[in-house]
SESEMI-621212 format. One line per field, with one value per atom (N, C-alpha, C): residue number from 1; residue in three letters; atom name; x, y, z. Coordinates in nm, 4 decimals, decimal comma. Atoms other than C-alpha are relative to their C-alpha. Layout:
// residues N
pos <- NUM_...
code <- ALA_...
site <- CA_...
px <- X_...
py <- Y_...
pz <- Z_...
// end
This chain:
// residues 169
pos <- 1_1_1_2_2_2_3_3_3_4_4_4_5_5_5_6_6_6_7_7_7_8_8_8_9_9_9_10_10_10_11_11_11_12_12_12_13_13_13_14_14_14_15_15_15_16_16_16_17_17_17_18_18_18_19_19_19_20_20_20_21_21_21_22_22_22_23_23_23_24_24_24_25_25_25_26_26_26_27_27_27_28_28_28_29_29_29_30_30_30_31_31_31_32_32_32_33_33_33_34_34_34_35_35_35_36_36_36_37_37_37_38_38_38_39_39_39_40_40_40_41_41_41_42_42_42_43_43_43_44_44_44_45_45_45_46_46_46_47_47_47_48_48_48_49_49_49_50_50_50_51_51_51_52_52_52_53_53_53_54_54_54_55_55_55_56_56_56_57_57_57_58_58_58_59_59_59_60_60_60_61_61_61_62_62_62_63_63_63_64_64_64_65_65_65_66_66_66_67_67_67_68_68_68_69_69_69_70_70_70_71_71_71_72_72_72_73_73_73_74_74_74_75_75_75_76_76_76_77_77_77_78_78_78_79_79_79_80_80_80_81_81_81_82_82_82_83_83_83_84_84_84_85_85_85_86_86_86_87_87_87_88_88_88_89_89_89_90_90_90_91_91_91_92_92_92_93_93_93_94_94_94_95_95_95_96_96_96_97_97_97_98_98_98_99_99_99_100_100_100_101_101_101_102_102_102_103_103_103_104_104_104_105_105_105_106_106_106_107_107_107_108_108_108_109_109_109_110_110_110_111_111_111_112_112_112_113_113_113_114_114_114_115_115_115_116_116_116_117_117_117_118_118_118_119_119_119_120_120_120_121_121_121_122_122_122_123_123_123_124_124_124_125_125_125_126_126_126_127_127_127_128_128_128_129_129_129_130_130_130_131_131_131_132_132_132_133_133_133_134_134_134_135_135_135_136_136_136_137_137_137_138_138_138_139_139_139_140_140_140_141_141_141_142_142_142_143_143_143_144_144_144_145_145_145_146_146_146_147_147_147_148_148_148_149_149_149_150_150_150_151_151_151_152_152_152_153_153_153_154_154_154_155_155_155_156_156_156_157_157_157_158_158_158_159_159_159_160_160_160_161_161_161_162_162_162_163_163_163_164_164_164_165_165_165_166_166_166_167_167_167_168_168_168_169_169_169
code <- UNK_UNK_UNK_UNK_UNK_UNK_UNK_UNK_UNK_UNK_UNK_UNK_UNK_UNK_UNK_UNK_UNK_UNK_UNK_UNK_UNK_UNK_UNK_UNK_UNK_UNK_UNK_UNK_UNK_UNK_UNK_UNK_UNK_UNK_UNK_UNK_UNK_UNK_UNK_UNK_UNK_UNK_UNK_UNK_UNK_UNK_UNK_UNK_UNK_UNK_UNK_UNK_UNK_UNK_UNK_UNK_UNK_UNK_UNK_UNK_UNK_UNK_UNK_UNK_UNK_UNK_UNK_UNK_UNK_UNK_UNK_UNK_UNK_UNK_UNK_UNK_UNK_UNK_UNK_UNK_UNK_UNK_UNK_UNK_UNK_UNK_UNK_UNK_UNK_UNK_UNK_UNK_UNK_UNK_UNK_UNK_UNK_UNK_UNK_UNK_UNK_UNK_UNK_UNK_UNK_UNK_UNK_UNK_UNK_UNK_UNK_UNK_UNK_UNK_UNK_UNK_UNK_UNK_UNK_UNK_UNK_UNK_UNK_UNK_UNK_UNK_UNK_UNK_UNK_UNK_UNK_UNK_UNK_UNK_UNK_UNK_UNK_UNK_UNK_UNK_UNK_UNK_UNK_UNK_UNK_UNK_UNK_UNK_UNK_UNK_UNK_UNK_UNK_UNK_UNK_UNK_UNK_UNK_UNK_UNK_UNK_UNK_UNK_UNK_UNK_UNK_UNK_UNK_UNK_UNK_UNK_UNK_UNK_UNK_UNK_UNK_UNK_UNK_UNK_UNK_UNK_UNK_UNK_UNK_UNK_UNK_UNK_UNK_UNK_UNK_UNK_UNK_UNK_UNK_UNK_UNK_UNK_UNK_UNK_UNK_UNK_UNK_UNK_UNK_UNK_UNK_UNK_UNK_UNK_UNK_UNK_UNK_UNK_UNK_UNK_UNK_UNK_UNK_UNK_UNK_UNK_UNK_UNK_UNK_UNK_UNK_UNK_UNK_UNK_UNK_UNK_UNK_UNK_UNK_UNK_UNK_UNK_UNK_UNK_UNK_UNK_UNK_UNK_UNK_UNK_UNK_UNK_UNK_UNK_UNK_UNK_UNK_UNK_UNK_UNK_UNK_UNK_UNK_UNK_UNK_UNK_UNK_UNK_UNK_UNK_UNK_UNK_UNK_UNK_UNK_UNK_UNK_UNK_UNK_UNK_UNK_UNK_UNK_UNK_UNK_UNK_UNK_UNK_UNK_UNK_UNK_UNK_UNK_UNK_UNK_UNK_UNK_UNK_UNK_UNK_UNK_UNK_UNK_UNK_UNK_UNK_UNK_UNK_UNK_UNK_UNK_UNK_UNK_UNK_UNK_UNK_UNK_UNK_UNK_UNK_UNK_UNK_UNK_UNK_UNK_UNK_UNK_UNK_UNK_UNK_UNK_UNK_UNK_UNK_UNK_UNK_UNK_UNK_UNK_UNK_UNK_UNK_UNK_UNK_UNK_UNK_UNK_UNK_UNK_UNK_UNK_UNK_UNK_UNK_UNK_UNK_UNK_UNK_UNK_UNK_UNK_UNK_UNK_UNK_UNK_UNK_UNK_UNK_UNK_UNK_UNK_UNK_UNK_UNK_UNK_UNK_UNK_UNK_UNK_UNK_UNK_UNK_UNK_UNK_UNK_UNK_UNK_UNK_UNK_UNK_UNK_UNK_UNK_UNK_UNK_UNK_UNK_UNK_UNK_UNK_UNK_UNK_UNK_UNK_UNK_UNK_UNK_UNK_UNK_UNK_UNK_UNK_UNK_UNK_UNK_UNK_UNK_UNK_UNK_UNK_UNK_UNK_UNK_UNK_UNK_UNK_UNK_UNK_UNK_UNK_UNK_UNK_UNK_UNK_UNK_UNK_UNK_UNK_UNK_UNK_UNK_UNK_UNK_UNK_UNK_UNK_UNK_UNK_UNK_UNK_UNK_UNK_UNK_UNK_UNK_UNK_UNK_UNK_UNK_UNK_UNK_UNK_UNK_UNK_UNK_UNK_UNK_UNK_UNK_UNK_UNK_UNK_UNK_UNK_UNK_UNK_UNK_UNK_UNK_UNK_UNK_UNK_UNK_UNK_UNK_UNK_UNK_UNK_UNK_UNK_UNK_UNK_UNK_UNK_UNK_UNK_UNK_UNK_UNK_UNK_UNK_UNK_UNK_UNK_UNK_UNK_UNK_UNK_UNK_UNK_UNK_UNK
site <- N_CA_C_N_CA_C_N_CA_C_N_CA_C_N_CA_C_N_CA_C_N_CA_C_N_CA_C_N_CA_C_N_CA_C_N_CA_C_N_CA_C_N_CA_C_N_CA_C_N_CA_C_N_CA_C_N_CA_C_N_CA_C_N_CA_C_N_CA_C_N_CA_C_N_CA_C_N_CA_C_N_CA_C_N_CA_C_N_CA_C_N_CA_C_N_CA_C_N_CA_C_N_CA_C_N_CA_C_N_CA_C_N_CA_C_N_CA_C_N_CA_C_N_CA_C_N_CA_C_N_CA_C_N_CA_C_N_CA_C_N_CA_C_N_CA_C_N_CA_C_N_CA_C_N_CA_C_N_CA_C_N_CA_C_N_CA_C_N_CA_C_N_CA_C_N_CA_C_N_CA_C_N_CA_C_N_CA_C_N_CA_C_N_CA_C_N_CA_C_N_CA_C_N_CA_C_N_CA_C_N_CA_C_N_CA_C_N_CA_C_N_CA_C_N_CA_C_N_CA_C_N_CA_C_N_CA_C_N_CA_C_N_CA_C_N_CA_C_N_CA_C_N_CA_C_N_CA_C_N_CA_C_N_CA_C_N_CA_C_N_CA_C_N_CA_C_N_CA_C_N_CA_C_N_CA_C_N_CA_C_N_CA_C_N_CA_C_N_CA_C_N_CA_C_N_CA_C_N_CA_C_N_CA_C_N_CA_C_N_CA_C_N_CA_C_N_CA_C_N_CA_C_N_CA_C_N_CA_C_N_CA_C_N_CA_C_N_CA_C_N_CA_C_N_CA_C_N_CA_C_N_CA_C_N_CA_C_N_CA_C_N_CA_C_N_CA_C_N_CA_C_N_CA_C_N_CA_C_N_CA_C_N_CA_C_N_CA_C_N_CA_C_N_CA_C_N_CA_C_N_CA_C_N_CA_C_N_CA_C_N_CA_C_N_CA_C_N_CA_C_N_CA_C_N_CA_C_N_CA_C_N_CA_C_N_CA_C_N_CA_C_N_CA_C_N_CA_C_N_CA_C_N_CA_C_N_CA_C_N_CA_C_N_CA_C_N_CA_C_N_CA_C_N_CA_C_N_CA_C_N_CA_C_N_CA_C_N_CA_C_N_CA_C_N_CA_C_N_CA_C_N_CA_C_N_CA_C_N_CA_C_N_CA_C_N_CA_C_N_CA_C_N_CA_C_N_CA_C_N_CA_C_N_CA_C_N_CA_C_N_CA_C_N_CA_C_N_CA_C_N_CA_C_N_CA_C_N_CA_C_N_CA_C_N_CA_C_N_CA_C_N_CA_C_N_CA_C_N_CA_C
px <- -0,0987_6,3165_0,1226_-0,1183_6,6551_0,1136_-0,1000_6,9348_0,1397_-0,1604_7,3122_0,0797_-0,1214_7,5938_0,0822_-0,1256_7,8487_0,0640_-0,1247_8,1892_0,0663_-0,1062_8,3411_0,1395_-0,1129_8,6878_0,1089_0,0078_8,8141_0,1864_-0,1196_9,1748_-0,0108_-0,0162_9,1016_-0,1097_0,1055_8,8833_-0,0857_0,0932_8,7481_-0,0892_0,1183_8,6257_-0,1200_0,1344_8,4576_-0,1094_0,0666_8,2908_-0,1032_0,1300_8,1513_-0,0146_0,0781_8,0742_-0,1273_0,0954_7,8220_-0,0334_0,0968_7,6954_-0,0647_0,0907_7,5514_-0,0285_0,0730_7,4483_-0,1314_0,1863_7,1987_-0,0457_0,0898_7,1212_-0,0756_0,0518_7,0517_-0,0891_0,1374_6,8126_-0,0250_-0,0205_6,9740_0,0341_-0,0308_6,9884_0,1763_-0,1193_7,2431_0,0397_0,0021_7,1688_0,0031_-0,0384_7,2410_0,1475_-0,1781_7,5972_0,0551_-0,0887_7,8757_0,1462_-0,1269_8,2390_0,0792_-0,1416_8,5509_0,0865_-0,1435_8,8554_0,1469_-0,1288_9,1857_0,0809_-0,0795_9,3139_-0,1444_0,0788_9,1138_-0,0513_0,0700_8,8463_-0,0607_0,1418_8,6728_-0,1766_0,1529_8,2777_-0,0963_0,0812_8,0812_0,0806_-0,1105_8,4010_-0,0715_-0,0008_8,2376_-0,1800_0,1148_7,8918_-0,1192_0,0609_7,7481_-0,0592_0,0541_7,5273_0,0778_-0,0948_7,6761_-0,1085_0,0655_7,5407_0,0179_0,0957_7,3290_0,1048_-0,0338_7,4926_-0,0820_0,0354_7,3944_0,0604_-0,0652_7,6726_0,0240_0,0406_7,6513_-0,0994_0,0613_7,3314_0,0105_-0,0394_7,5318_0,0605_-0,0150_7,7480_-0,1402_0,1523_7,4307_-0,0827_0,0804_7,2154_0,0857_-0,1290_7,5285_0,0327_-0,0042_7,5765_-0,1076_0,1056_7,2229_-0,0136_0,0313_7,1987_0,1175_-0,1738_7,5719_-0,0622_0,0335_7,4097_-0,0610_0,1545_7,0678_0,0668_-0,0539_7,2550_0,0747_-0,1143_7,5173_-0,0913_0,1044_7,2483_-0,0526_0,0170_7,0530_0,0538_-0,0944_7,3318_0,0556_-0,0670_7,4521_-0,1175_0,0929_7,1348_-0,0703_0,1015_6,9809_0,0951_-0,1086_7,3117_0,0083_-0,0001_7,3123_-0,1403_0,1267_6,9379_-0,0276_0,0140_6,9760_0,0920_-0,1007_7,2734_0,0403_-0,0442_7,2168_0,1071_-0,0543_7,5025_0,0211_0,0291_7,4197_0,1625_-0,1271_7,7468_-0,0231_0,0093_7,6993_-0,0942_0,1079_7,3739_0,0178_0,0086_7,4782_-0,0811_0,0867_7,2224_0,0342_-0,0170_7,2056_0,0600_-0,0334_7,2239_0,1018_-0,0992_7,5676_0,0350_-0,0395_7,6018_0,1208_-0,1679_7,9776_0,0651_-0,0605_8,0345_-0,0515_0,0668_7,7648_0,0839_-0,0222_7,8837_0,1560_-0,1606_8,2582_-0,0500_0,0688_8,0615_-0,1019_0,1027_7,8127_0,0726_-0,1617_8,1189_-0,0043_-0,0460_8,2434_-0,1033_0,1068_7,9274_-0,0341_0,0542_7,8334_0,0956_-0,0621_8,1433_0,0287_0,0110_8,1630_-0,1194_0,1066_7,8110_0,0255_-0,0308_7,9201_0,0801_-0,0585_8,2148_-0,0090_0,0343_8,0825_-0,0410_0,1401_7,7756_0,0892_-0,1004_8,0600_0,0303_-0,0680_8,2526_-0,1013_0,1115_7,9027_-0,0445_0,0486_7,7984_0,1123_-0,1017_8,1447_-0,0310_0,0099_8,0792_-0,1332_0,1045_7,7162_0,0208_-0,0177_7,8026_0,0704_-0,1421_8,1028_-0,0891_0,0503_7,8667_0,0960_-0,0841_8,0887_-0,0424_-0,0822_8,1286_-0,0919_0,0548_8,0293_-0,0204_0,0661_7,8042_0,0669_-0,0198_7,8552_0,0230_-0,1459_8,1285_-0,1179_0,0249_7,9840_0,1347_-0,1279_8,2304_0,0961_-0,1657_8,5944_0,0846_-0,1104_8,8777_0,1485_-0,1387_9,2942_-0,0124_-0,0824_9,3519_-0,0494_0,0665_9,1160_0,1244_-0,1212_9,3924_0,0989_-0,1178_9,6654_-0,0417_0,0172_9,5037_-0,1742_0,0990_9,2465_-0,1369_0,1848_8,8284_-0,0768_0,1011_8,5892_-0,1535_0,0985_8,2031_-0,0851_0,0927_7,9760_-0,0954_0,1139_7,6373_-0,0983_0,1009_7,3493_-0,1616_0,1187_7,0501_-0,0455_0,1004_6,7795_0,0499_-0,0397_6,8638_-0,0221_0,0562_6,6882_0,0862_-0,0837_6,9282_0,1462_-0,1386_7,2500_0,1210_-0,0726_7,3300_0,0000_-0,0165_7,2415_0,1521_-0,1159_7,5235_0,1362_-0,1654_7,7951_0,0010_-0,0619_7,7714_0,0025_-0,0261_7,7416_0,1450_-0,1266_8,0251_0,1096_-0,0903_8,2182_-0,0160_0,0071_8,0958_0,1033_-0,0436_8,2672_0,1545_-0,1318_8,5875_0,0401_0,0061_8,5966_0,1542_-0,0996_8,9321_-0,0882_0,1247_8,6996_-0,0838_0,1103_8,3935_-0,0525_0,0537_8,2762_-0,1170_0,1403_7,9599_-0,0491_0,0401_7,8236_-0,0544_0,0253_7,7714_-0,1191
py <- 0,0026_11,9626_0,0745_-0,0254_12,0095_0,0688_-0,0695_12,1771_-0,0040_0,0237_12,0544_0,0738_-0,1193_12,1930_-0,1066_0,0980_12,0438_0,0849_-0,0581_12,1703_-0,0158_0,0897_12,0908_0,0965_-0,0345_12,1673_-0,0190_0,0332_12,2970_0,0274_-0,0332_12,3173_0,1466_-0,1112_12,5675_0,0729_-0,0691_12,8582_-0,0275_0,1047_12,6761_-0,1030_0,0645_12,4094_0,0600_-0,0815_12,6300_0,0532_-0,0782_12,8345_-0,0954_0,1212_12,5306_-0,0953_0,0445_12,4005_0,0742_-0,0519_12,6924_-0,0338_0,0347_12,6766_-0,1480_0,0616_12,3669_-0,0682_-0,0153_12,4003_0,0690_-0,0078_12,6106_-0,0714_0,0467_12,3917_-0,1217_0,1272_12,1053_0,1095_-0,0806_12,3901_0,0672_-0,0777_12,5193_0,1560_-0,1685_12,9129_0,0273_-0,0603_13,1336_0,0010_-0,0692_13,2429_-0,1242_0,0807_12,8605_-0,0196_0,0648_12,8314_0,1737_-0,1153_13,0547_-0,0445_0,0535_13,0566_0,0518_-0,0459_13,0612_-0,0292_-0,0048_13,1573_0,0902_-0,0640_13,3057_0,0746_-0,0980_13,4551_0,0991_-0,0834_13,7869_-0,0138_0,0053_13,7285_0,0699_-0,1295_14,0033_-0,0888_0,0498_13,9709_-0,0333_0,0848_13,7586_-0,0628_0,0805_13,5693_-0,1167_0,1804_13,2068_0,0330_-0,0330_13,3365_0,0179_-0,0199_13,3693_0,1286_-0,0731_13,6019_0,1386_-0,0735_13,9520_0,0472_0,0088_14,0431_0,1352_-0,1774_14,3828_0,0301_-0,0189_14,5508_0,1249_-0,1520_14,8660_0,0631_-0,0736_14,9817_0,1776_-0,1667_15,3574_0,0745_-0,0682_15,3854_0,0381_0,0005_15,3323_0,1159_-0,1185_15,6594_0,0849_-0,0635_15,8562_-0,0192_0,0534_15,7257_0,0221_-0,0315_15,7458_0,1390_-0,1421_16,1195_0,0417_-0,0986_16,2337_-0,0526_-0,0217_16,0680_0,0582_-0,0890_16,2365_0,1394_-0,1260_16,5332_0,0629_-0,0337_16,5342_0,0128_0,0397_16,3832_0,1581_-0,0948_16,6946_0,1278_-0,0743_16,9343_0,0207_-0,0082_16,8579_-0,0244_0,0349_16,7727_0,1738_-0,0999_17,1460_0,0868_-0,0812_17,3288_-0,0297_0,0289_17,1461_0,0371_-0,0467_17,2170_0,1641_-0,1220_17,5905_0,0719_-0,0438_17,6152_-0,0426_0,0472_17,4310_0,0538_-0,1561_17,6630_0,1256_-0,1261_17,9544_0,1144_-0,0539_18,1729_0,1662_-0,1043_18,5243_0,1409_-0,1034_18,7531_0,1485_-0,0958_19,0787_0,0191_-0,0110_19,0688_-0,0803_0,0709_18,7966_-0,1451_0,1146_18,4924_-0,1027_0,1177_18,2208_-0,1345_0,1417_17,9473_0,1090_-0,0404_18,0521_-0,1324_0,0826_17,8789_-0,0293_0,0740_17,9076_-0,0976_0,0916_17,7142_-0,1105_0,1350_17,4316_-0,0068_0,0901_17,4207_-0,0453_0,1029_17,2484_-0,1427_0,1324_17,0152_-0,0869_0,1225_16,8930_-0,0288_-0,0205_16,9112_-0,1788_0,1514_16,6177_-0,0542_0,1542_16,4221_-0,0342_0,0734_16,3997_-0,1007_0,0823_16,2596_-0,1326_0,1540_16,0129_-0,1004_0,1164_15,8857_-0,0336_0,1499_15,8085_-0,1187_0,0870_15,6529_-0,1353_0,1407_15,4452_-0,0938_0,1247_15,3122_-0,0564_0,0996_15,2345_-0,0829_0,0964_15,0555_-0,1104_0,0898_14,8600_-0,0838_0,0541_14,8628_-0,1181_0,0499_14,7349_-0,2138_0,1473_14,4147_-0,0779_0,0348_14,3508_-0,0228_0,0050_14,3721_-0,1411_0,1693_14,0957_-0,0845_0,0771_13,9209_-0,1102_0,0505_13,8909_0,0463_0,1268_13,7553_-0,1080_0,1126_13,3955_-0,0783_0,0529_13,2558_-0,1782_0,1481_12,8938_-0,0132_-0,0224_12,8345_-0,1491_0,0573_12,6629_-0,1267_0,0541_12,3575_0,0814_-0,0361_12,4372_-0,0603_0,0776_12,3459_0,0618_-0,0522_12,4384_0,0393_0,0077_12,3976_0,1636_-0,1173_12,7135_0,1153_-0,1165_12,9342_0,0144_0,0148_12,7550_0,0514_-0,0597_12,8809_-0,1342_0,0894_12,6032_0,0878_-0,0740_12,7424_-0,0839_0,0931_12,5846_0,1005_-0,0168_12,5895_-0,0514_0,0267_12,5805_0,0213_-0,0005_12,5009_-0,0233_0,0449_12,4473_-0,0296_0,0609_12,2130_-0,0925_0,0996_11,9831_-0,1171_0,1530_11,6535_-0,1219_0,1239_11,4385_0,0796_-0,0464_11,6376_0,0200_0,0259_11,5972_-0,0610_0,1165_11,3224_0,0820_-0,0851_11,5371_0,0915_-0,0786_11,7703_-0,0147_0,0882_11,5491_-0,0537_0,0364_11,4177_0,1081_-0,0987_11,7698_0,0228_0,0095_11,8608_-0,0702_0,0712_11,5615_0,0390_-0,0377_11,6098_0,0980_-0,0830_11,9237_0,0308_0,0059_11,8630_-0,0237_-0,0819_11,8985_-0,1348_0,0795_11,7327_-0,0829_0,0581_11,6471_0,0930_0,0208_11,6420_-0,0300_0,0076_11,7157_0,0305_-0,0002_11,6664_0,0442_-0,0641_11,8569_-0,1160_0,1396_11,5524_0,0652
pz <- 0,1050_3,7011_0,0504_-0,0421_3,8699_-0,0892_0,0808_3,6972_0,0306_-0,0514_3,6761_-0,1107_0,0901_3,5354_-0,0826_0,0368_3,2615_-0,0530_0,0251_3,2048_-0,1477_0,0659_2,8883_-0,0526_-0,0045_2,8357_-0,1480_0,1058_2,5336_-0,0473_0,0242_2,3964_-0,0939_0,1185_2,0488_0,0281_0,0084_2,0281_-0,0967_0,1513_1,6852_0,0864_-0,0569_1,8988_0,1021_-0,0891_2,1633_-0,0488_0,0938_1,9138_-0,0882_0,0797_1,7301_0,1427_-0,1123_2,0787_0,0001_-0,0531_2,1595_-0,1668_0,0832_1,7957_0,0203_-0,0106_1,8379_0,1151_-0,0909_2,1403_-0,0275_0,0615_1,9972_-0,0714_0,1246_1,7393_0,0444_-0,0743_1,9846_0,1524_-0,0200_2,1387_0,1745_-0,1616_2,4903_-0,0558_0,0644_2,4865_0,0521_-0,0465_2,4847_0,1949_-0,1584_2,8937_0,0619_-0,0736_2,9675_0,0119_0,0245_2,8837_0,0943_-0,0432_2,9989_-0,0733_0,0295_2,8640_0,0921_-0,1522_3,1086_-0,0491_0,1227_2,9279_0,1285_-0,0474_3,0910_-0,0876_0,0925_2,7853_-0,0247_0,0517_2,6264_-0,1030_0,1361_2,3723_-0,0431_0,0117_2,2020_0,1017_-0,0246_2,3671_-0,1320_0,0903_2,1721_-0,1239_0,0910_2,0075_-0,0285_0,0041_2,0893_-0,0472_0,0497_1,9828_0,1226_-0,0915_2,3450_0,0160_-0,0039_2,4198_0,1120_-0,0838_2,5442_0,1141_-0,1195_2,9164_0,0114_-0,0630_3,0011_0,1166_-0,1351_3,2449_0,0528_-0,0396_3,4670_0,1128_-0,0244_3,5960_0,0184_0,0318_3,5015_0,0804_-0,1001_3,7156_0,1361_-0,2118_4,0549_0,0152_-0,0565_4,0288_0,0410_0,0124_3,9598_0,1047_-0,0880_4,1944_0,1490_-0,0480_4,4152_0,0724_-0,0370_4,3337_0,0788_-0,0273_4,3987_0,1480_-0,0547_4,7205_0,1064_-0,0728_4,8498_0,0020_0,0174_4,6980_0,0815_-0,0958_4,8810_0,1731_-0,0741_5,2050_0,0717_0,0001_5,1794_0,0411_0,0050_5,1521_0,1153_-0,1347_5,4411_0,1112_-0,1036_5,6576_0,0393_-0,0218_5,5836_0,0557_-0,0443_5,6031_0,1267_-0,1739_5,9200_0,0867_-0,1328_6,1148_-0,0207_-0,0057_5,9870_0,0388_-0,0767_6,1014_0,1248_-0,0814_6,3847_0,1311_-0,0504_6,5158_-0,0747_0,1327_6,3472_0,0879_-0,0718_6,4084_-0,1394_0,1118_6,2583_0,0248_-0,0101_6,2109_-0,0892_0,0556_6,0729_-0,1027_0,0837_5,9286_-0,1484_0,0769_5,6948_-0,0147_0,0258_5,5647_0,0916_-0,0955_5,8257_-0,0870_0,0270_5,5679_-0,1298_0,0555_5,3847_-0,1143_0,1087_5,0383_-0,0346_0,0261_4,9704_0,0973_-0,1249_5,2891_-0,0501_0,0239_5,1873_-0,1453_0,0913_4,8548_-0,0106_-0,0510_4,9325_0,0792_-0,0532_5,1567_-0,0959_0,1178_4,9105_-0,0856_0,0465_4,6552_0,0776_-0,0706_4,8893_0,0000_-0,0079_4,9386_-0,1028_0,1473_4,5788_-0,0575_0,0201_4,5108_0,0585_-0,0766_4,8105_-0,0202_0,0112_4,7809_-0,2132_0,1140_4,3791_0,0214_0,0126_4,4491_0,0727_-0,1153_4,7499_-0,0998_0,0841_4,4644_-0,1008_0,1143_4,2093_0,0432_-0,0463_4,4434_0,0046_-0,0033_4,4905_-0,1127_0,1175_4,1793_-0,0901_0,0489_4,0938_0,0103_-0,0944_4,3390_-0,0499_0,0317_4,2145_-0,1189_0,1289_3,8305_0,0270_-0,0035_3,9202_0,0806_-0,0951_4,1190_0,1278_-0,1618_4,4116_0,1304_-0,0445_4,6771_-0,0549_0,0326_4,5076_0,1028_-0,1150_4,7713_-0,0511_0,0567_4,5284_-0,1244_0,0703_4,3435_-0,1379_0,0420_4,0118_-0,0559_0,0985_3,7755_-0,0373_0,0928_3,6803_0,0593_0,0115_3,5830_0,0088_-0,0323_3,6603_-0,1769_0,2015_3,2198_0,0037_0,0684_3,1837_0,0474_-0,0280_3,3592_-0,0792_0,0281_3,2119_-0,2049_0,1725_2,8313_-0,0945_0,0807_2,7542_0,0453_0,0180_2,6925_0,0705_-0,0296_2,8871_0,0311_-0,0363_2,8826_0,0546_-0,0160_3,1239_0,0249_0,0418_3,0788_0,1134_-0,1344_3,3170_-0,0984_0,1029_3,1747_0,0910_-0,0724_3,3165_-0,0230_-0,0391_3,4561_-0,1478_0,0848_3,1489_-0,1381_0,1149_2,8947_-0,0092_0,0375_3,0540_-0,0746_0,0918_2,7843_-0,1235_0,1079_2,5208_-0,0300_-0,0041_2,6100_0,0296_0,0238_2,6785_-0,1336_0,1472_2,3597_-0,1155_0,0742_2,2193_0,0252_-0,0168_2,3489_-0,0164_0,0973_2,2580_-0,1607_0,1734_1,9004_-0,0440_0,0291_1,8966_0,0075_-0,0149_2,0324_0,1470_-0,1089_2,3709_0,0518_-0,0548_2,5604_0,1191_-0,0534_2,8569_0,0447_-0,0086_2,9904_0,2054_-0,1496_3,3774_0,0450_-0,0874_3,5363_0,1081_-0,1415_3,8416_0,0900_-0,0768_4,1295_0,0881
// end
């Protein structure tokens, strides 16, 4: 059971909106469709389902391993050349902590920058349907559904309004 894509292309946000409604009602989920808009719509304007993210865990995850990283980078080089000056502690904390300082911050911002790229799911290995209109202000949705229901959804989408109508080849 293969899975193609259809585009449909909408002029009004009225029609988009009563596009995805009955889309559910003709019994594809939310997590098949997508909308591709060029203007700003609040999330969950067209009634699509809004998308989890987990963003937030990449600094974090980020920090602690800059942290850890920072840590033993300072203490294995201050045990590894210990250089003892006047009967002061070999492993000297105000020195490590400026260096860990910096690594907590680099290893977040590295995982943001990551997390940034993974959330956007970029780079797009394969570029799904679209269309030029969607830039220029027109709504388009698309959908991804099994081969024996692509008729279903062109004529949903006509039903609803749609200007046209593109098929994945």
């Amino acid at each position: 059971m293969a899975k193609k894509q259809v585009l449909g292309i909408f002029r009004t946000a009225d029609n988009a909106a009563l596009a995805t409604d009955r889309l559910k009602e003709a019994g594809f989920a939310g997590s098949d469709y997508t909308v591709l808009t060029g203007s700003p719509y609040p999330e969950g304007a067209f009634g699509e389902e809004t998308t989890k993210h987990r963003l937030y865990a990449f600094p974090f995850f980020g920090a602690a391993i800059g942290f850890s990283v920072a840590i033993l980078l300072t203490t294995g080089t201050q045990v590894s050349y210990p250089l003892v000056t006047g009967g002061k502690p070999i492993i000297a904390v105000p020195a490590m902590a400026v260096i860990t300082y910096e690594g907590t911050m680099l290893g977040a911002i590295i995982m943001t920058i990551l997390g940034v790229l993974f959330e956007s799911r970029l780079p797009r290995a394969v570029m799904g349907l679209y269309d030029t209109r969607i830039t220029e202000g027109y709504i388009g949705i698309a959908l991804n559904c099994p081969e024996e229901r692509l008729q279903a959804a062109d004529l949903v989408f006509r039903q609803a309004g749609a200007d046209d109508v593109k098929h994945q080849k």
